[in-house]
Structures are given as C-alpha cells and as structure tokens.
VOBA-1610 file (N, C-alpha, C; in pm, whole numbers, padded with zeros to 5 digits, always signed):
BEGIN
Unk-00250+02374-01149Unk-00143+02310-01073Unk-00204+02217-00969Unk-00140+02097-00928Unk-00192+01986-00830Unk-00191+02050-00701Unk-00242+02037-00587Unk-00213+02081-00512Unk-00174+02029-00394Unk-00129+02103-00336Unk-00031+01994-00184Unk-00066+01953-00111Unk-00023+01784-00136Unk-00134+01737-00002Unk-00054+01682+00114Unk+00062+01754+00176Unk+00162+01770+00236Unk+00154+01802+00376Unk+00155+01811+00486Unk+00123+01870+00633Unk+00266+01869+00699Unk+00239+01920+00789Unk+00356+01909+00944Unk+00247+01796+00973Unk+00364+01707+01073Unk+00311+01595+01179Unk+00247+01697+01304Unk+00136+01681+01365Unk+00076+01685+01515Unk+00129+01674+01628Unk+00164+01707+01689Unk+00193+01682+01832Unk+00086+01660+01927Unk-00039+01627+01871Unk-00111+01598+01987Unk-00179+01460+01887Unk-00086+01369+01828Unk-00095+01263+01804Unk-00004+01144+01945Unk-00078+01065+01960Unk-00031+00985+02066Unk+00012+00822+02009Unk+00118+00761+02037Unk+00119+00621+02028Unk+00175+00497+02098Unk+00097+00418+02166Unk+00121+00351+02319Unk+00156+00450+02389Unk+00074+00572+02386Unk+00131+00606+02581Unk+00247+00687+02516Unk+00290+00720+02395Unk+00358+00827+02361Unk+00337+00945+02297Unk+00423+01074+02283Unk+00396+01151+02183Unk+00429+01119+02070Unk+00310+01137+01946Unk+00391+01127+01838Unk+00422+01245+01750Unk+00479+01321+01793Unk+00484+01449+01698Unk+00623+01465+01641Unk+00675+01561+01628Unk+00812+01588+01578Unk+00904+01541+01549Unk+00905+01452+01659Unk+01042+01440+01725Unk+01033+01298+01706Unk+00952+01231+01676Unk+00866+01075+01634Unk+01023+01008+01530Unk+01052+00956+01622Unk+01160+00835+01493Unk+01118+00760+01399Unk+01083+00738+01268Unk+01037+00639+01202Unk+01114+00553+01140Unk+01132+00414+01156Unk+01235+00311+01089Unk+01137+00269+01001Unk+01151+00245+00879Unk+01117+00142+00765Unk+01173+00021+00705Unk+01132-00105+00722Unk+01251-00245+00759Unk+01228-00250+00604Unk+01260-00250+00489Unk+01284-00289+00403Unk+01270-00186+00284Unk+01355-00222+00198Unk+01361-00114+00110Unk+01356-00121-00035Unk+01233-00236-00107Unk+01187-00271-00210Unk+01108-00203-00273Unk+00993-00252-00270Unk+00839-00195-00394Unk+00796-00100-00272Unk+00800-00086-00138Unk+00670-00021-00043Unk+00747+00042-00007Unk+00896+00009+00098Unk+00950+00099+00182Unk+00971+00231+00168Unk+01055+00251+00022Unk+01084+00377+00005Unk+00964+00526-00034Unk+00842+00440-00039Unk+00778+00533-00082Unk+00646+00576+00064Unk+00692+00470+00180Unk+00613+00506+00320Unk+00719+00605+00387Unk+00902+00550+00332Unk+00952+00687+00422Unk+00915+00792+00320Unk+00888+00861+00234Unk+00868+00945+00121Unk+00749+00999+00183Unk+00669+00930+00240Unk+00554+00991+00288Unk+00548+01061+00463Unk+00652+00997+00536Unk+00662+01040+00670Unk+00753+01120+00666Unk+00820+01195+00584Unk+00925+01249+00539Unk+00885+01397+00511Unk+00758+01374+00411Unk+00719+01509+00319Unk+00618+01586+00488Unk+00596+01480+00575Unk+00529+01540+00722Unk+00622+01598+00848Unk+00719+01597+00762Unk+00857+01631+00884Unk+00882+01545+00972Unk+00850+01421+00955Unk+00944+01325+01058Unk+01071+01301+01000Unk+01161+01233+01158Unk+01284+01124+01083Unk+01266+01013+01070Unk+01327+00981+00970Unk+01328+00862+00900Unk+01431+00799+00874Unk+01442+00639+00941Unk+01574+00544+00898Unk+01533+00458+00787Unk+01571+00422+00665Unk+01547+00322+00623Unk+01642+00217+00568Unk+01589+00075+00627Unk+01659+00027+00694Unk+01634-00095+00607Unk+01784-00219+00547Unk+01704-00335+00446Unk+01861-00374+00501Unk+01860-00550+00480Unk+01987-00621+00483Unk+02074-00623+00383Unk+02035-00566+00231Unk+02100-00592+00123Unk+02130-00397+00126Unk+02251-00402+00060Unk+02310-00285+00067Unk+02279-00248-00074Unk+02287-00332-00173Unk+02279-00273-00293Unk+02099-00235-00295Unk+01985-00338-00252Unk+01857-00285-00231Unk+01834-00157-00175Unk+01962-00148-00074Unk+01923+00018+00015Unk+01934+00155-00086Unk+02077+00084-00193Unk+02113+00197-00223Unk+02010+00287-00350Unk+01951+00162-00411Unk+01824+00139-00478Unk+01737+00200-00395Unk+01706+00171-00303Unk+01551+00217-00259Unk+01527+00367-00216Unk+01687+00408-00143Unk+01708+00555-00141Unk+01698+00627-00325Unk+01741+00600-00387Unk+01759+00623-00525Unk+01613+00647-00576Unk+01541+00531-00558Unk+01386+00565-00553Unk+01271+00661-00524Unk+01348+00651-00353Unk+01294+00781-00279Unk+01322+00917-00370Unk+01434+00919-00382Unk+01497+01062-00461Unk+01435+01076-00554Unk+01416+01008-00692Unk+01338+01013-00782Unk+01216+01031-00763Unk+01123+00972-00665Unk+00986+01043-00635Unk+00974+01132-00618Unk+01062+01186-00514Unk+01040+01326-00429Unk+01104+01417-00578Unk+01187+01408-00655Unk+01129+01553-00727Unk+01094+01515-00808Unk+00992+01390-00879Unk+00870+01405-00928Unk+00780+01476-00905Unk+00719+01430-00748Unk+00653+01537-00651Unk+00669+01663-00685Unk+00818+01774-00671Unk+00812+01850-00708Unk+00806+01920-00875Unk+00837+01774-00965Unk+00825+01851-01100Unk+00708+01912-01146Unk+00621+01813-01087Unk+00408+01811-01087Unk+00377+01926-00990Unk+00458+01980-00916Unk+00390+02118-00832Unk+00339+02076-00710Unk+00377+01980-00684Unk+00305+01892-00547Unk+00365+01985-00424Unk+00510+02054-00411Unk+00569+02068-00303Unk+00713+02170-00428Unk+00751+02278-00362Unk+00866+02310-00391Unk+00992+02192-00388Unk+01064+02245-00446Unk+01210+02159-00477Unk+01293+02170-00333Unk+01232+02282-00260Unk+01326+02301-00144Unk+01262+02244-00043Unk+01090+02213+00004Unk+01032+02083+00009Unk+01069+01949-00005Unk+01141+01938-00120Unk+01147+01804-00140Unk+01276+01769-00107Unk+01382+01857-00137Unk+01540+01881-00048Unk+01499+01806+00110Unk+01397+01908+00170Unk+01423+01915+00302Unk+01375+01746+00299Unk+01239+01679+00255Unk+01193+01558+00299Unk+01377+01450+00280Unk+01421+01488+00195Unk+01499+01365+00158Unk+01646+01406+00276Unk+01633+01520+00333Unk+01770+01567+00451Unk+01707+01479+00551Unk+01539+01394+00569Unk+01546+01372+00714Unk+01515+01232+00678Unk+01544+01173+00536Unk+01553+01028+00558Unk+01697+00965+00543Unk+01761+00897+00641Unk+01886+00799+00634Unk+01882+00695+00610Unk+02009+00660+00548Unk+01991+00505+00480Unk+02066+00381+00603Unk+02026+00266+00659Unk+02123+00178+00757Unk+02110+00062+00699Unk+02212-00014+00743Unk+02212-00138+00741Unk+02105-00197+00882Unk+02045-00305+00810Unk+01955-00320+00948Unk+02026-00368+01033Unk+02055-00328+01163Unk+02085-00349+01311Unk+02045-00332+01418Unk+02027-00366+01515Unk+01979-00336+01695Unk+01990-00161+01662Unk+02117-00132+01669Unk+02116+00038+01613Unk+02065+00105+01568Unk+01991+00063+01455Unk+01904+00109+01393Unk+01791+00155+01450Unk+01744+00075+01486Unk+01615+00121+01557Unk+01600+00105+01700Unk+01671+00109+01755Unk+01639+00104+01909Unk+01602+00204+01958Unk+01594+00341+01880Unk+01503+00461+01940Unk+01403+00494+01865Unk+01359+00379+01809Unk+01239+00421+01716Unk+01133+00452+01810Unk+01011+00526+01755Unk+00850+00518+01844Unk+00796+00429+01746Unk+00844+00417+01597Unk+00722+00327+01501Unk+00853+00272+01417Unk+00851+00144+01413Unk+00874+00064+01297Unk+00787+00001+01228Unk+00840+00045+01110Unk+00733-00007+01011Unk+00817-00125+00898Unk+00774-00245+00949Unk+00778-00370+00861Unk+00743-00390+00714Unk+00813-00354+00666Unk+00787-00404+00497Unk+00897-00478+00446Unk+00896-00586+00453Unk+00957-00704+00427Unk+00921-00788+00340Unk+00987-00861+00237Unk+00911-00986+00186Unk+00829-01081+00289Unk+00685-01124+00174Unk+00626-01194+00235Unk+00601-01328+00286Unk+00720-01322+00359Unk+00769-01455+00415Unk+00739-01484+00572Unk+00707-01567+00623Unk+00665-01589+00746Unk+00784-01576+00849Unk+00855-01683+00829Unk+00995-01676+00883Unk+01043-01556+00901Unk+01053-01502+00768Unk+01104-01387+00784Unk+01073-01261+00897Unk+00955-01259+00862Unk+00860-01159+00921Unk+00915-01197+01071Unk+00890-01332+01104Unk+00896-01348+01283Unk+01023-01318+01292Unk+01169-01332+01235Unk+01269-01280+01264Unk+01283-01139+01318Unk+01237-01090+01197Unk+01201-00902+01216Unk+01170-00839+01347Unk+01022-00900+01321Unk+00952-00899+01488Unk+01031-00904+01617Unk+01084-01031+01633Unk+01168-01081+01721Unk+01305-00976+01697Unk+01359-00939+01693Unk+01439-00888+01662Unk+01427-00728+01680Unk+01334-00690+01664Unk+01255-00536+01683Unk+01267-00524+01829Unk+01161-00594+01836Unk+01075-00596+01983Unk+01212-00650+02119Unk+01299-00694+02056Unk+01434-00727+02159Unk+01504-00618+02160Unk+01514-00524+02070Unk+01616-00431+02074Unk+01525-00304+02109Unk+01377-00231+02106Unk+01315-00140+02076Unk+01282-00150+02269Unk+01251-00016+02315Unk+01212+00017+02382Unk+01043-00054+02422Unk+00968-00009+02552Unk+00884-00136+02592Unk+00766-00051+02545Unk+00742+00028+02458Unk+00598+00114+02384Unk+00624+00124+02233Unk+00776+00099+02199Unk+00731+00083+02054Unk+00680+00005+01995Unk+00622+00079+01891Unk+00518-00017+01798Unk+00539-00070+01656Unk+00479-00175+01621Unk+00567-00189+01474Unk+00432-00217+01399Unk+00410-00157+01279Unk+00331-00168+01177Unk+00350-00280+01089Unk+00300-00378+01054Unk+00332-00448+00974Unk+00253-00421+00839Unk+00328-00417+00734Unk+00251-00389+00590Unk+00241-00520+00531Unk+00208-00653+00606Unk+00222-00790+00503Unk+00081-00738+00448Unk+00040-00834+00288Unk-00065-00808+00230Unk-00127-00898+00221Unk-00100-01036+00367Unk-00144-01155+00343Unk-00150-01235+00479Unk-00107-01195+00518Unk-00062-01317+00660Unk-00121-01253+00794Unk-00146-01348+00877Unk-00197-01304+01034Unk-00052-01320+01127Unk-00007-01204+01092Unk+00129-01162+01177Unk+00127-01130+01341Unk-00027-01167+01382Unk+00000-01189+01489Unk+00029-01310+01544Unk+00022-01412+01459Unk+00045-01564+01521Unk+00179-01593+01517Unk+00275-01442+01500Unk+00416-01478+01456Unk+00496-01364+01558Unk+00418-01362+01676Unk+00494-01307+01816Unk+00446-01353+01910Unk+00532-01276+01981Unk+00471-01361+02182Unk+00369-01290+02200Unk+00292-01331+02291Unk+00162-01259+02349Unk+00182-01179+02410Unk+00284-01119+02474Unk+00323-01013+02585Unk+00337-00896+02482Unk+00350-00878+02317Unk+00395-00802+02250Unk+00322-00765+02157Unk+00141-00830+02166Unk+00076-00848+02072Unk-00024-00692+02036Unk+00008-00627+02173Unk-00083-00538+02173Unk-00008-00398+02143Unk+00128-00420+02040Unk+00209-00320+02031Unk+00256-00354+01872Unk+00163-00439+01818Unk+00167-00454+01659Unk+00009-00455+01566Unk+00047-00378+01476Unk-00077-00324+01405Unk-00062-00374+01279Unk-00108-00441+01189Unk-00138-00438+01029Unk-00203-00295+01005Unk-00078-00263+00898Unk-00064-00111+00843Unk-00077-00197+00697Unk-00174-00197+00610Unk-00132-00262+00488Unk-00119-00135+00346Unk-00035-00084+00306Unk-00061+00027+00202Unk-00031-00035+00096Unk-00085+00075+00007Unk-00085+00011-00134Unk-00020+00047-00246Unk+00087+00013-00345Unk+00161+00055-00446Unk+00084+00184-00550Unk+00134+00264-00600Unk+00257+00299-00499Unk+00251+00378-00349Unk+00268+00371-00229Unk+00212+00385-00129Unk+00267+00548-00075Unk+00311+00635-00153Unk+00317+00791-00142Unk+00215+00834-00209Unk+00114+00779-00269Unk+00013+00846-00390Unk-00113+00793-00377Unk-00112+00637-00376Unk-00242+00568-00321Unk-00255+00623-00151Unk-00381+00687-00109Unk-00451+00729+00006Unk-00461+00543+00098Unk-00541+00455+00016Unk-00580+00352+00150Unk-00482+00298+00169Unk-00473+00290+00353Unk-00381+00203+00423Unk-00503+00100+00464Unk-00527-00068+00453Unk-00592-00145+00556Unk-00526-00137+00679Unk-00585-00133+00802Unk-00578-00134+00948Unk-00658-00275+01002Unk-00577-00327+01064Unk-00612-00447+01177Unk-00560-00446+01252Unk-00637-00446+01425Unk-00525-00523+01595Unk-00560-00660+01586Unk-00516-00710+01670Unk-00535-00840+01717Unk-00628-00800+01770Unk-00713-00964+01716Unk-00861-00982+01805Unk-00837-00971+01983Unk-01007-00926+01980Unk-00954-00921+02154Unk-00908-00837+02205Unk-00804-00762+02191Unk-00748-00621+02230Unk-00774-00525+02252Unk-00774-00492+02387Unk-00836-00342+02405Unk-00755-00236+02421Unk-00623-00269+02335Unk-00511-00118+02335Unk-00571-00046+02250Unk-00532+00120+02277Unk-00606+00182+02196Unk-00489+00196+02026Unk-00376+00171+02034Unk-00311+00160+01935Unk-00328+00145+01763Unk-00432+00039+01783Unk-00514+00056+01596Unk-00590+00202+01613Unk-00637+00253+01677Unk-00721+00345+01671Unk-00603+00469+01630Unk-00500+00473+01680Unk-00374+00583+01697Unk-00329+00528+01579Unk-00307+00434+01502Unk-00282+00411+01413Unk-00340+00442+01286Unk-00491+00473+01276Unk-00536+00564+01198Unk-00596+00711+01204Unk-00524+00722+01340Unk-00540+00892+01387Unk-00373+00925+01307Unk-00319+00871+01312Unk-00191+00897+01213Unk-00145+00899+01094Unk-00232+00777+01054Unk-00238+00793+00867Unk-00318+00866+00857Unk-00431+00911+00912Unk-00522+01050+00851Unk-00468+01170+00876Unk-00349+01201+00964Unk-00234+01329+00960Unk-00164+01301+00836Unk-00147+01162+00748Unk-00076+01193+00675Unk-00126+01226+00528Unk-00276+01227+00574Unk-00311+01217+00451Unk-00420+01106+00366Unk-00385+00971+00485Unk-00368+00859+00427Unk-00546+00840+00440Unk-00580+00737+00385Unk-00732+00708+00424Unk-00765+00549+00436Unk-00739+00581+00619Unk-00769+00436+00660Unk-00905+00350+00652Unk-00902+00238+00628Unk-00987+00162+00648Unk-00958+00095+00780Unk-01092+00069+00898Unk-01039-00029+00968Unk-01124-00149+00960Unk-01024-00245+00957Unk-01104-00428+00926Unk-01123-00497+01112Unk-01245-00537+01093Unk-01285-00599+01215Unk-01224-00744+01216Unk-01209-00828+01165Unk-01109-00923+01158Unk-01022-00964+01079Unk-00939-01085+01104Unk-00862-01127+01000Unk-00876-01192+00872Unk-00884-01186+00764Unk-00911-01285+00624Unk-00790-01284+00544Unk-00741-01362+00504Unk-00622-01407+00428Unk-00625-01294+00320Unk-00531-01224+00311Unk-00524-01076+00170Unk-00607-00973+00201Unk-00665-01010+00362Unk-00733-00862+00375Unk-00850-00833+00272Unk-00885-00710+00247Unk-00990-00651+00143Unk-00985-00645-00024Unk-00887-00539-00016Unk-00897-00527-00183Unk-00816-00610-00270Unk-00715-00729-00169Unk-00651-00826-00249Unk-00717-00941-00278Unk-00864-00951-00201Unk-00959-01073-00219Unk-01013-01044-00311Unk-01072-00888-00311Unk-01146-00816-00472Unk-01087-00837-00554Unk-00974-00798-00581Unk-00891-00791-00680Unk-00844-00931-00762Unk-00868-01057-00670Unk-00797-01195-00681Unk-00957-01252-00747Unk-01090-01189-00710Unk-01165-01241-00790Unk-01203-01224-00919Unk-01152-01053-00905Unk-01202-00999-01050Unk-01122-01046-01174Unk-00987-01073-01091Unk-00859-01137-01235Unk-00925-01234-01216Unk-00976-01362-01162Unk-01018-01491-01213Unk-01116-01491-01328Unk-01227-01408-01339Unk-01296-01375-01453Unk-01226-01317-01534Unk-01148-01182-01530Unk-01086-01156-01615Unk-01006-01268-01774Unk-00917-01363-01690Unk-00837-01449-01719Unk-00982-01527-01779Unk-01098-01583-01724Unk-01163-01660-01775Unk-01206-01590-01900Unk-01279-01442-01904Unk-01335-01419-02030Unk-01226-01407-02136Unk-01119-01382-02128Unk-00963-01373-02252Unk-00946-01503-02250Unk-00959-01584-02205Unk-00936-01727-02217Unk-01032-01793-02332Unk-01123-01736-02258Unk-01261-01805-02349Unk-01276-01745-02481Unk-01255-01656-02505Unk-01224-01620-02648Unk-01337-01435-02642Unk-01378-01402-02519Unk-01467-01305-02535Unk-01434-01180-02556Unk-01340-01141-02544Unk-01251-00988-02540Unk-01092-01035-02542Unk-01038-00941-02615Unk-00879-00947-02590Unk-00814-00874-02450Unk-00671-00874-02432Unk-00661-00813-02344Unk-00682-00636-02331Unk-00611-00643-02443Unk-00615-00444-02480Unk-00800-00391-02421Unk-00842-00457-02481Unk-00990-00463-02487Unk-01075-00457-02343Unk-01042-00557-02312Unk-01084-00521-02179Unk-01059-00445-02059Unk-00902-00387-02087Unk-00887-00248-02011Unk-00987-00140-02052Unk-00977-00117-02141Unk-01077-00027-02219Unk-01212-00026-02127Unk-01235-00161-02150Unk-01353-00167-02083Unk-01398-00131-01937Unk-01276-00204-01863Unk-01280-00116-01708Unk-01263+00006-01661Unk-01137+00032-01759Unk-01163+00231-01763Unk-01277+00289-01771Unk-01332+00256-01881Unk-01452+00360-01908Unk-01558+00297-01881Unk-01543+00259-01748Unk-01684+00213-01707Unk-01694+00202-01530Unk-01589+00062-01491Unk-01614+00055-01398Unk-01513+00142-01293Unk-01398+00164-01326Unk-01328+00244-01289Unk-01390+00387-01238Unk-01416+00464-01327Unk-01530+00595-01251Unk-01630+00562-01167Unk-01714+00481-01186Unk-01843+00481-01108Unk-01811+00410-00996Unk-01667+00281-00992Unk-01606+00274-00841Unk-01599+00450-00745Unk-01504+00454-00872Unk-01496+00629-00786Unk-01602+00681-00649Unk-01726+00690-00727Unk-01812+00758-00636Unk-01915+00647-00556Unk-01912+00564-00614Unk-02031+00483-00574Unk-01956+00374-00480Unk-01810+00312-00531Unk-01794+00178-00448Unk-01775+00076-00517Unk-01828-00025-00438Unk-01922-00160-00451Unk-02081-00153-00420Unk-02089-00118-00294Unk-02167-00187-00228Unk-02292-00074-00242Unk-02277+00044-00287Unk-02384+00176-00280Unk-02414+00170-00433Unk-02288+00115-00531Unk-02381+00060-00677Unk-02507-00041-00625Unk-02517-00144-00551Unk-02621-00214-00588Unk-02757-00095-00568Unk-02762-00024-00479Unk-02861+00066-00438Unk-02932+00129-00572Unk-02789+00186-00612Unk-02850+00256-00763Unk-02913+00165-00876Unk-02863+00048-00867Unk-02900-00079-00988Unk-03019-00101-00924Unk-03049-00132-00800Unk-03161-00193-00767Unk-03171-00317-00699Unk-03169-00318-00595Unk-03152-00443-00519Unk-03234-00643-00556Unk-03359-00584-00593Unk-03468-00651-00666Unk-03393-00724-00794Unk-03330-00617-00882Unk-03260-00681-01030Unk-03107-00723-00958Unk-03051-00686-00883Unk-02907-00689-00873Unk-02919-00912-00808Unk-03068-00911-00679Unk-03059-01039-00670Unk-03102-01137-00794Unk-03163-01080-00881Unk-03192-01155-01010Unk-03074-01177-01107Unk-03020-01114-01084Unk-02871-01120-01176Unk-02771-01237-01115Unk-02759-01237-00985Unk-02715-01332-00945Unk-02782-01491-00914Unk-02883-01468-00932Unk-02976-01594-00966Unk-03003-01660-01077Unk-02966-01602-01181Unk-02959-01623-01343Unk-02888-01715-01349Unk-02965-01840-01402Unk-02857-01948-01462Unk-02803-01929-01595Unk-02833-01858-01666Unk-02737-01846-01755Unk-02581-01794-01742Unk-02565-01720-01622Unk-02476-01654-01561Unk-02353-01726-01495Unk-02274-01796-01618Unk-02193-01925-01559Unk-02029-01855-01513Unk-02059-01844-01394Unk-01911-01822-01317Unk-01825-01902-01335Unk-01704-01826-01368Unk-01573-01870-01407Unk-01498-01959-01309Unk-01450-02051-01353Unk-01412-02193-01267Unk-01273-02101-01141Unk-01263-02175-01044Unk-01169-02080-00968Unk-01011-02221-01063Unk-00962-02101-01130Unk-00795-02177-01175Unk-00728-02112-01070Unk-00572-02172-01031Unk-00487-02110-00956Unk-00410-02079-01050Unk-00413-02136-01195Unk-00280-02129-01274Unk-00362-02099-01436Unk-00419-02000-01450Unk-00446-01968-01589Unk-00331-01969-01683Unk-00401-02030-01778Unk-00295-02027-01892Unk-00267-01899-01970Unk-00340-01810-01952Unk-00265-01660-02014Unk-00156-01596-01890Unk-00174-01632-01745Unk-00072-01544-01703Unk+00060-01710-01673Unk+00010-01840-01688Unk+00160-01909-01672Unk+00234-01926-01793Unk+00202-01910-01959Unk+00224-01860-02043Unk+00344-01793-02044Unk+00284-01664-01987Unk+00397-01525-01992Unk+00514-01553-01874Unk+00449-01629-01779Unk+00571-01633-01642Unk+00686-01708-01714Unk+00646-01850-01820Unk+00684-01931-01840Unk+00853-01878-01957Unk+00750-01764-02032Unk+00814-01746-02113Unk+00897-01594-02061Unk+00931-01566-01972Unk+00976-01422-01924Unk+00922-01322-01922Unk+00810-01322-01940Unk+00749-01180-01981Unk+00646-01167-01862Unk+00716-01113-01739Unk+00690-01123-01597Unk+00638-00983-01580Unk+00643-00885-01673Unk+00626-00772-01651Unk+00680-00661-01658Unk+00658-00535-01628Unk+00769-00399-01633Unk+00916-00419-01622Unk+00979-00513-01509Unk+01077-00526-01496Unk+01171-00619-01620Unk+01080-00698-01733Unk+01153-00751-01820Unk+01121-00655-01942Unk+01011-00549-01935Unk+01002-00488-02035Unk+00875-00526-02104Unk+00799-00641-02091Unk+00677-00703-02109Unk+00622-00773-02034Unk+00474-00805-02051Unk+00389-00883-01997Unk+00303-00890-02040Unk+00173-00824-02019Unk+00012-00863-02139Unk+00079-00743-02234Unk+00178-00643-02231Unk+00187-00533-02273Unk+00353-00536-02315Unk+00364-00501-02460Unk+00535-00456-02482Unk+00552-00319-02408Unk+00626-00313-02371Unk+00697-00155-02317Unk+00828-00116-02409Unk+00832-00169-02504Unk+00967-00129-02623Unk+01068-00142-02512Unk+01175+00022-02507Unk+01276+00017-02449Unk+01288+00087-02312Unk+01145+00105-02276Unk+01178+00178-02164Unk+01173+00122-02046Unk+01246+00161-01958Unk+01316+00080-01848Unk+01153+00099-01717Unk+01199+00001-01664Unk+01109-00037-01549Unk+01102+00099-01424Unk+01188+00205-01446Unk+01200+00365-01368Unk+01125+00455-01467Unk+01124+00445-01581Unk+01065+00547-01688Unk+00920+00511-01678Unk+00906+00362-01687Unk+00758+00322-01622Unk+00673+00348-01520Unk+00764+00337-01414Unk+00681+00390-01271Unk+00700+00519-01316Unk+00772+00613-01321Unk+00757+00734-01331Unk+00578+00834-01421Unk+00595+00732-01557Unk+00488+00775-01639Unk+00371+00761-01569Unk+00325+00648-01486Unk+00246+00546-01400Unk+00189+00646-01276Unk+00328+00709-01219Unk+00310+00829-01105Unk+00274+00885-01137Unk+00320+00966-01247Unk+00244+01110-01261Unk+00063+01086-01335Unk+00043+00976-01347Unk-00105+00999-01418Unk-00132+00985-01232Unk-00099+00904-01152Unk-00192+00876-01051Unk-00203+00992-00957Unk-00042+01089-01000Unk-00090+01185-00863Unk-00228+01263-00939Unk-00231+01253-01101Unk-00371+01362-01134Unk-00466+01267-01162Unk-00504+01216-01085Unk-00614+01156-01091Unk-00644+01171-00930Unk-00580+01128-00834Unk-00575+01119-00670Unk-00594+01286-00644Unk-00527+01392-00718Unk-00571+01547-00687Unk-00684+01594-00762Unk-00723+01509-00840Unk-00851+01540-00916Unk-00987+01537-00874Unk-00935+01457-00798Unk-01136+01427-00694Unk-01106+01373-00552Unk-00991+01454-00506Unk-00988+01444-00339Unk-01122+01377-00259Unk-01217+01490-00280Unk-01323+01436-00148Unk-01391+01292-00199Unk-01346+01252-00331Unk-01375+01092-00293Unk-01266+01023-00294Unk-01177+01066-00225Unk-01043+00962-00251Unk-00991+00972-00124Unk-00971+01114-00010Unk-00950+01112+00108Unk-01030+01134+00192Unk-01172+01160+00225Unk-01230+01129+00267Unk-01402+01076+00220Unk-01399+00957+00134Unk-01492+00950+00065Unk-01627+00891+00165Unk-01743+00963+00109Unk-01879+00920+00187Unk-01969+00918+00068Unk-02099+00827+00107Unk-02170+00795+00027Unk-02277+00906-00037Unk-02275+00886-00156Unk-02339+01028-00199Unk-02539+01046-00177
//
C-alpha cells in the first residue's frame, strides 16, 4: 500500500510576522490546471481553503476536480475516505471578490499567464487583504514583481508548482532581488510542512528552471523526429528507460561527475555534434496545433487516446505518478547527492 504523505499544518510556522498554523486562511485565485490541486494539498494539511476564479462554470469544474482527486487519493490508500471527506469539508468554492479574501494570511495566485491580468489580481488583493498578507504567485514565466508597487514587494513570493501540483513535490521559490524579508524563506519552511520540495532560485530568468530545461530538451527532441532519426513512440521509450531513472538519483549536474568531466568537456567540443537549430515553430508540433490535435483535451496529439475523455486521462496519469513519487521518496522529497 502507498503510504501517506499527509500531515497536520505547524503552528510554529510563521508568515510576515504571523502565525501560520491552523487557523491559516488559504485563498487560491483561480481554478484551472493548478488551483484545484494546491487547495487539495493545503486541505489534506488541515487548513481552510477558499477557492476562488471569475468564471462560475470554471469554479464549478475545478471543485469537481478537487473531488475527483481527493478520492483517488483515497482509492490508492493514500489517506482514508473519511480523510478525504474531511480535506474537501474545509475547501469552499467563491466567486472572486474583496470578500473573498480579505481574511486571508496567504493568497495564492494561479491565474492565466497574462500580465495584465496578474497586475489586476495583485492590485486588487493587496487593496482588499490586510497589511501582512502574502500572495504567492505560481506564474511559470514572468517577473511579477515588476507588476506591483514597491511598498508591497516584500509581501509577494514566486511559489511556482508543477502539474499536477498535489503529487509533483517541486515548488520553484523566488523574492524580489534585494529583499531582506524573511518571507521566501517562510515560504519554503511551509511547502516543506507540506510535503512539498522547495527549490530556492537566486534570481530571476524568464521560465525559471525546469521550464528552460524542458524548452531545450523539446527543441532537440522536435529536431531529431524531424530529421528523420527516431519516431515519436520511439523516443519516449528512449527517455524512460534511460534518462528518466538516472535523473532520479543523479540529476543533471552529479551525472557529469559519474561520466567524467574530462569526456563530458570533449563531448561538447565535438564538431561532429551539430546542435539543433533553435525553431520557435517546429513543424511536428504546428502541424498538430494546425490540425486540432492539441492534445488530451481533443483526444489526440503525438498520441490517439481513442475515446477516453481528458478526466479518465488525468486520472490514469495520477495514479502511475502517485507510485512512482511513493516509490523512492528520499529522492523525490528530500533528495541529496549520493
């Protein structure tokens, strides 16, 4: 059986100059791909939880979501059913308003990634919220501090988590440069109560960490299926059973150690070794955009999914990840170099 990786919240967690324990309000501004599954997670720790989106039919969706996780959770043995009862009694659904959150201690921003948008939010938070709340922003791209006043800068954190964000452990962490609130720091004294396993980033870079990794490795990707060297099926294959595990334990950066530093700079010095042109618009993924096949939600993309709906998908998707994430904990929540 999996086992529970579930807690009570702390009370001798602090944030700006507050307690954060129990009694900790949590608002979640949007209720798409991230929201419902960060209240799902502050939820299964005994906080309250508002979650909070402008579209009513998205809310009613994203609660719907929540529900469906949480007794996934419990179908897999993660948490009793009466566990998962109780997480979903302390999340509420609102329309976003001043009301909403004006007694929050943490709002947490997950919004489309829109600039405008975002500064609305902000502005809008920070007018109605008490003078220590804090708001997390989960953009996976933008320097959201250039999108408030300076009087407010030292009471917003980049919280960035990752899909699906009840199951994936890393949150990225960033303050604003310059800042000597202790708030990023309380900010991953809190995702590690939840479980979570922060990274903290010393500055800002456009997509943060693993969306820059990730944005290089599809450019080769796309280049070698392009070029005629592997199909797609094929090259999953290939990352599974290869690079996928030995990320596991090793990384990036503690593989070169094992390869050899000596061969690893020779490899990159190899002119035969012709790096893939940077495209913004490969023709295998504008292809599929072109032609509908956008993904899970149409039922295809590099992959048919026959008839099963875009919920039967995430669902199948969850349950491999919670056994894989309970399968090798000590490198997944607190991983160190071996």
């Amino acid at each position: 059986m999996l086992a529970d990786t579930s807690s009570s919240s702390s009370s001798r967690l602090t944030l700006s100059g507050q307690n954060f324990g129990p009694d900790a309000h949590i608002v979640v501004i949007g209720a798409g791909v991230m929201g419902p599954g960060i209240a799902h997670t502050f939820a299964m720790h005994g906080y309250r939880v508002t979650l909070c989106d402008v579209q009513d039919a998205m809310l009613q969706k994203g609660m719907a979501s929540l529900k469906e996780s949480l007794e996934l959770r419990a179908n897999l043995g993660l948490c009793t059913r009466e566990q998962a009862a109780d997480a979903l009694s302390r999340v509420s659904a609102s329309p976003m308003t001043p009301n909403a959150y004006a007694d929050a201690t943490l709002v947490i921003e997950a919004v489309t990634e829109n600039e405008n948008i975002k500064r609305t939010v902000f502005a809008e938070v920070f007018e109605a919220c008490g003078p220590r709340t804090v708001i997390w922003s989960n953009t996976s791209t933008l320097n959201v501090f250039k999108l408030v006043e300076p009087d407010v800068l030292d009471r917003l954190v980049v919280a960035h988590w990752f899909a699906p964000p009840h199951i994936l452990p890393l949150v990225e962490v960033l303050g604003p440069e310059d800042s000597n609130s202790p708030v990023r720091d309380e900010t991953a004294s809190i995702l590690k109560s939840l479980g979570k396993t922060p990274v903290l980033l010393d500055s800002f870079a456009p997509g943060f960490v693993i969306n820059r990794l990730l944005r290089a490795l599809g450019r080769e990707a796309f280049y070698l299926i392009e070029s005629g060297v592997i199909s797609v099926e094929a090259l999953d294959v290939a990352v599974r059973a290869s690079l996928a595990p030995r990320m596991q334990i090793l990384g990036v950066m503690q593989r070169y150690d094992y390869t050899g530093l000596g061969l690893s700079l020779r490899n990159l010095q190899d002119p035969a070794m012709v790096d893939a042109p940077v495209d913004r618009a490969p023709r295998l993924l504008t292809e599929r955009v072109e032609q509908g096949a956008v993904g899970i939600a149409e039922g295809r993309g590099f992959y048919d999914y026959g008839n099963r709906t875009p919920g039967e998908l995430q669902e199948a998707r969850d349950e491999e990840l919670w056994k894989v994430v309970n399968s090798m904990p000590e490198h997944i929540f607190d991983p160190k170099p071996i």
